[in-house]
Steps between C-alpha positions, in 0.01 A plus 500: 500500500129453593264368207136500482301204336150668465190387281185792509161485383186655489220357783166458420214447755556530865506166644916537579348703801390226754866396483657791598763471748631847538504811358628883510530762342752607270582858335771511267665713251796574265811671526623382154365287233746416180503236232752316714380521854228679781575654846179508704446556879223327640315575839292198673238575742670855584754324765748313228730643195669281234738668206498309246669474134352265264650412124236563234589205295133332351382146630554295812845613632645814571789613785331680826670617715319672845643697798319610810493882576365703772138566487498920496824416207247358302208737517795773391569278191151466409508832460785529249273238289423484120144392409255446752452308881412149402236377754388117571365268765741248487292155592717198555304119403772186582540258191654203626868571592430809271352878550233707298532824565170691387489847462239680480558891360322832624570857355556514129447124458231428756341190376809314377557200663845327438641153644867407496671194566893517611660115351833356688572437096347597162338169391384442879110296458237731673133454515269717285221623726133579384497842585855563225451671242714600168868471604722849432813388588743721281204711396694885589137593575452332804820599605470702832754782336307490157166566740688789698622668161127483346654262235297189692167331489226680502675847391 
């Protein structure tokens, strides 16, 4: 079983951007959302797919697992979606041995800008950036699915 270690926050300012390594862009959506777990299928840069199921517990650590499908597979499931297309800019800025990942929202949330930080354990030492802002780890808000469902941020 796959687990995720993740820490999210709000960014303020833009100076993350001159340390940009990469980026893409990622739509995503929901094929089920319950108290105990989400199913989303994600599309990056229209050439890759990536199933994935997620368990909805609050805080640092949750199970994920993820599955590669066929591109035209996944367009089909976004159609059988709940909620909305989730749209970003996904903006990666190396920490060390560690990753932010920054995304950056269009669509319904255009102007939210997110940073996440994936941590080989939970009380893994990371450095604190100028640009972070208010951490939301565990805040259902700035939960992707939450977002989707119009139960998120800015809603």
């Amino acid at each position: 079983m796959a687990t995720e270690r993740e820490r999210k926050f709000l960014v303020t300012g833009g100076a993350w951007r001159a340390q940009v390594v990469s980026e893409r862009a990622i739509r995503q959506a929901y094929l089920a959302s319950t108290p105990h777990a989400a199913i989303r299928i994600r599309i990056s840069d229209d050439s890759k797919a990536v199933l994935t199921i997620k368990s909805a517990e609050p805080g640092i650590e949750r199970s994920e697992f993820e599955y590669a499908v066929p591109l035209v597979d996944a367009e089909a499931m976004i159609a059988l979606r709940t909620g909305e297309v989730i749209e970003k800019r996904r903006h990666v800025v190396p920490a060390g041995d560690l990753t932010w990942e920054i995304d950056v929202f269009a669509g319904a949330h255009d102007g939210l800008v997110m940073a996440e930080i994936e941590l080989p354990t939970q009380d893994t030492p990371f450095e604190s950036p100028d640009w972070l802002g208010e951490e939301v780890t565990g805040d259902r808000r700035y939960y992707n699915a939450s977002m989707a469902l119009g139960e998120g941020a800015g809603d």
